[in-house]
Backbone as ProteinMPNN parsed JSONL, in Angstrom:
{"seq_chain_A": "XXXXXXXXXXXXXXXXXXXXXXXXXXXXXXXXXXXXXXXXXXXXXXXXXXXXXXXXXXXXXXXXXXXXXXXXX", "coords_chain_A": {"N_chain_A": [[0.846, -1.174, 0.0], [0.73, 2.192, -0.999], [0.851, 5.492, -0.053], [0.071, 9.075, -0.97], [2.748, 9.811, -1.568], [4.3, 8.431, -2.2], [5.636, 6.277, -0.439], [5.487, 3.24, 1.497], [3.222, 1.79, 3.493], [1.07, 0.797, 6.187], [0.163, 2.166, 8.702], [-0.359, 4.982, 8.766], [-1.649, 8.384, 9.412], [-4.75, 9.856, 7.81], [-5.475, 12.163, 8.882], [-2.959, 13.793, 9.914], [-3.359, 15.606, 11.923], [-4.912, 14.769, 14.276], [-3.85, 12.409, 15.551], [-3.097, 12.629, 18.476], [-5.323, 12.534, 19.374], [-6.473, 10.324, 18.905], [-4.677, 8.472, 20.059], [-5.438, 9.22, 22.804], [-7.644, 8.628, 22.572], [-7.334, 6.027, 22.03], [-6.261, 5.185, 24.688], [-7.832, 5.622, 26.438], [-10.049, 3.259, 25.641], [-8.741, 0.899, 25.598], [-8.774, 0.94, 28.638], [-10.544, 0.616, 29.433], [-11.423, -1.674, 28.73], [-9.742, -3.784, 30.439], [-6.873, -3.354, 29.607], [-3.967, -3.193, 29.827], [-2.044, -0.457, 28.703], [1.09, 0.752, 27.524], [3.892, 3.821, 27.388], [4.752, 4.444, 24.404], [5.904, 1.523, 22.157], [3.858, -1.19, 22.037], [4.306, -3.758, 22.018], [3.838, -6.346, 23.273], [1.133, -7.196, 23.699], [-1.214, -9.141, 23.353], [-2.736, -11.016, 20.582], [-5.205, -10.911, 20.566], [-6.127, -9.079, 22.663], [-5.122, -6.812, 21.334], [-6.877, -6.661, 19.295], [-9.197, -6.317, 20.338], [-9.31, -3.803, 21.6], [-8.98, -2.196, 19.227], [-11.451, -3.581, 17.702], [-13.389, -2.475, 19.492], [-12.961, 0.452, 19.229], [-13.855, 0.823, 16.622], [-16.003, 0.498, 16.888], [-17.086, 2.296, 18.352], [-16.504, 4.086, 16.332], [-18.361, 4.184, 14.445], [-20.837, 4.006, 15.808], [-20.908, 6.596, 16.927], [-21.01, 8.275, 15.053], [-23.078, 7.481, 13.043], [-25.242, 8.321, 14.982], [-24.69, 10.721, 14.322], [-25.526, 11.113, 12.068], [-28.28, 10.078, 12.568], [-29.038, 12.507, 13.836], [-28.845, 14.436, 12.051], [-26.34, 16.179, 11.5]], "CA_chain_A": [[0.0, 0.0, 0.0], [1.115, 3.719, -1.169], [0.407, 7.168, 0.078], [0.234, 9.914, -1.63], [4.271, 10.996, -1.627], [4.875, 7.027, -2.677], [5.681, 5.876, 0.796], [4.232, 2.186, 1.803], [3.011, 1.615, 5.001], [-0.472, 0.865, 6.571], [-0.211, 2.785, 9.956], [-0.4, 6.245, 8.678], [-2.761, 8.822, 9.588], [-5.038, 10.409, 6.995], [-5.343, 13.434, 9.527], [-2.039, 13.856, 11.377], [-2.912, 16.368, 13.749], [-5.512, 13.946, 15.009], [-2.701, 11.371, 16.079], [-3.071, 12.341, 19.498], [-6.502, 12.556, 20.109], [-6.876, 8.861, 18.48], [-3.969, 7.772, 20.887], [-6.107, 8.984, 24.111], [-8.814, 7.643, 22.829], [-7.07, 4.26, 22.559], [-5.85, 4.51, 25.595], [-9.708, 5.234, 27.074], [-11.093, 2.035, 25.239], [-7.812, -0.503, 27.0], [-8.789, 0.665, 30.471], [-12.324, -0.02, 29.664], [-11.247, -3.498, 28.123], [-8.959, -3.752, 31.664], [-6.168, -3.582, 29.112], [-3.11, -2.041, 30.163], [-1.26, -0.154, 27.624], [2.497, 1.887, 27.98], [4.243, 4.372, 26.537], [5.426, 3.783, 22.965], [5.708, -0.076, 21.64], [3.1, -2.226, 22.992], [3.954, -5.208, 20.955], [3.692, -7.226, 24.233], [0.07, -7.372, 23.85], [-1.808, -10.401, 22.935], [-3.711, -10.882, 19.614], [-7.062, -10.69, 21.399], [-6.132, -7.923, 22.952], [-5.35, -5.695, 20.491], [-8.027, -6.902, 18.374], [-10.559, -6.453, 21.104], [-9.063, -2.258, 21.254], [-9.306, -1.865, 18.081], [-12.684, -3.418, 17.001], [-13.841, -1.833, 20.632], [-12.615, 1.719, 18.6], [-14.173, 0.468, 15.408], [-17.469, -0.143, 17.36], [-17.74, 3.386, 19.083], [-16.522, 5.481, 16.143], [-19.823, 4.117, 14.233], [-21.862, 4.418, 16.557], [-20.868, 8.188, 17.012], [-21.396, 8.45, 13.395], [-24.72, 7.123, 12.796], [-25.976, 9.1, 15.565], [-24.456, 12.28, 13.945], [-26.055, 11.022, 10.607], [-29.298, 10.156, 12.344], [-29.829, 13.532, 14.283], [-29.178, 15.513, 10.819], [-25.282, 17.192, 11.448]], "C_chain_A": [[0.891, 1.237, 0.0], [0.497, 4.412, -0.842], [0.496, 7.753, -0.82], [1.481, 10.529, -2.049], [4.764, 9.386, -1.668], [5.24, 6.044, -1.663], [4.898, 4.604, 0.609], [4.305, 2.438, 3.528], [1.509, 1.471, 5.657], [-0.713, 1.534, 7.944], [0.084, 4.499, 9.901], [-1.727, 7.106, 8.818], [-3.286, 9.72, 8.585], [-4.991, 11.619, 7.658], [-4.287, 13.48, 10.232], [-2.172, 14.535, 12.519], [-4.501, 15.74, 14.388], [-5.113, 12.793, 16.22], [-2.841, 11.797, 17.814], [-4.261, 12.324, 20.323], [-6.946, 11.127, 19.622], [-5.706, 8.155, 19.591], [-4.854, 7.857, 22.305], [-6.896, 8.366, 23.876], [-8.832, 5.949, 22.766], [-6.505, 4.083, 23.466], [-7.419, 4.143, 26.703], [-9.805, 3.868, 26.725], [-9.729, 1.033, 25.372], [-8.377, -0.04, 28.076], [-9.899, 0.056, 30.692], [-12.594, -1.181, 29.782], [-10.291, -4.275, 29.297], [-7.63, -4.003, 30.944], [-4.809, -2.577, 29.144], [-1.906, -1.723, 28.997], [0.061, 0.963, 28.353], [2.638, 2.884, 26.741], [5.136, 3.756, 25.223], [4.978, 2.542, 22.467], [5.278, -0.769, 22.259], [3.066, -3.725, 22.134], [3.669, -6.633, 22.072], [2.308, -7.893, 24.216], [-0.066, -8.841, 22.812], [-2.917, -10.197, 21.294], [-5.05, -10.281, 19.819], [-7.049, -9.727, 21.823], [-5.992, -6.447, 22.42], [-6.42, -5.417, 19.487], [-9.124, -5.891, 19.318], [-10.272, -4.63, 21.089], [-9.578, -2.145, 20.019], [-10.466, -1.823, 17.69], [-13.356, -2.493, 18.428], [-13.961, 0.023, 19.642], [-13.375, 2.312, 17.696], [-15.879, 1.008, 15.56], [-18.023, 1.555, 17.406], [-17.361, 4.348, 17.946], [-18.083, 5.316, 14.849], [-20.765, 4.447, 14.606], [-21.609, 5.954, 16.979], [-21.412, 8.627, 16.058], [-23.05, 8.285, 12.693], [-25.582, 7.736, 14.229], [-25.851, 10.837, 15.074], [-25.485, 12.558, 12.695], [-27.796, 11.364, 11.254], [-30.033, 11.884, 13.212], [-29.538, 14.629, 12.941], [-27.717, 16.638, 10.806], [-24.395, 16.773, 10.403]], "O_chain_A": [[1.737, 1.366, 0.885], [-0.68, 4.284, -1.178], [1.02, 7.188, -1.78], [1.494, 11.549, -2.739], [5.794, 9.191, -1.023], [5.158, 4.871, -2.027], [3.913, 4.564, -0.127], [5.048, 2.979, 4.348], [0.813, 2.453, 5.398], [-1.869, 1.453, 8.358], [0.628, 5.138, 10.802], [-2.792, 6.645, 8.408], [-2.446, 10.555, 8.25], [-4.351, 12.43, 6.988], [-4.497, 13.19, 11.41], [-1.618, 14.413, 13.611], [-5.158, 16.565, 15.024], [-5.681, 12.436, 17.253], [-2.541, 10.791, 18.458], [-4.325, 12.165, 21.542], [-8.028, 10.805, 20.112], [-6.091, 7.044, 19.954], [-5.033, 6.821, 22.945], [-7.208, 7.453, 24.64], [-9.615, 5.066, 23.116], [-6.011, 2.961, 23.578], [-7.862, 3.174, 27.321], [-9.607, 3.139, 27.697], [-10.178, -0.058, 25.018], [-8.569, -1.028, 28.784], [-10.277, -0.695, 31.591], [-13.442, -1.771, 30.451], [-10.08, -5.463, 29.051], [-6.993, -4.897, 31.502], [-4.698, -1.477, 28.601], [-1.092, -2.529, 28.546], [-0.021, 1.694, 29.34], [2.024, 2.936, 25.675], [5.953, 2.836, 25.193], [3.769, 2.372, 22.311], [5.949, -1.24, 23.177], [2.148, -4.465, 21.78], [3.345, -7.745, 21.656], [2.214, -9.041, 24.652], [0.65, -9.341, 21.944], [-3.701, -9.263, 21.121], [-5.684, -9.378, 19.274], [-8.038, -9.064, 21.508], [-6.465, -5.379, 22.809], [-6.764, -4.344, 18.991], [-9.698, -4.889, 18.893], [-11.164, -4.05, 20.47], [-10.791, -1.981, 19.895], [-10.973, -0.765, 17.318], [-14.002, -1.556, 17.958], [-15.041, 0.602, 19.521], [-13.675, 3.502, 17.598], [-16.639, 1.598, 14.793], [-18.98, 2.015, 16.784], [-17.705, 5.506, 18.182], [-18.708, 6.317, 14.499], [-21.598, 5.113, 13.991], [-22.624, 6.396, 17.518], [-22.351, 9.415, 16.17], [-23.794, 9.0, 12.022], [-26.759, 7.382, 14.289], [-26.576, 11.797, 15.334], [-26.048, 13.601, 12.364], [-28.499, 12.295, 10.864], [-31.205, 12.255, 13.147], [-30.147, 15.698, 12.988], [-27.821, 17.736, 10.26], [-23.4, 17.444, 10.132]]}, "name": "protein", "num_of_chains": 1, "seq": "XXXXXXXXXXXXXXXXXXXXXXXXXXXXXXXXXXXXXXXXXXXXXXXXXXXXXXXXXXXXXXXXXXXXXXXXX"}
């Protein structure tokens, strides 16, 4: 996979100056999941566990979305 400036890579952000408001909010949705995350490289984590963040992420930014859609913003 390419970016736009030819680059591969799949962990790039389409908004960069979002990057840190998508990091709190994955750190919110581990504590929720009792999933303890550190600073920097969390490769320690378990399949399941990162999965379970992620689609957890996946879950709530839908459901933000389709409530934005269904009240009309």
């Amino acid at each position: 996979m390419t970016d736009q400036s030819g680059k591969s890579g799949t962990n790039r952000m389409a908004v960069p100056e979002a990057k840190s408001a998508m990091n709190r909010f994955k750190e919110e949705v581990a504590s929720e999941l009792g999933v303890s995350l550190k600073e920097g490289y969390n490769g320690d984590l378990t399949s399941r566990q990162a999965g379970s963040i992620g689609g957890e992420m996946v879950k709530k930014m839908i459901m933000k979305q389709e409530q934005q859609m269904s009240s009309g913003q």
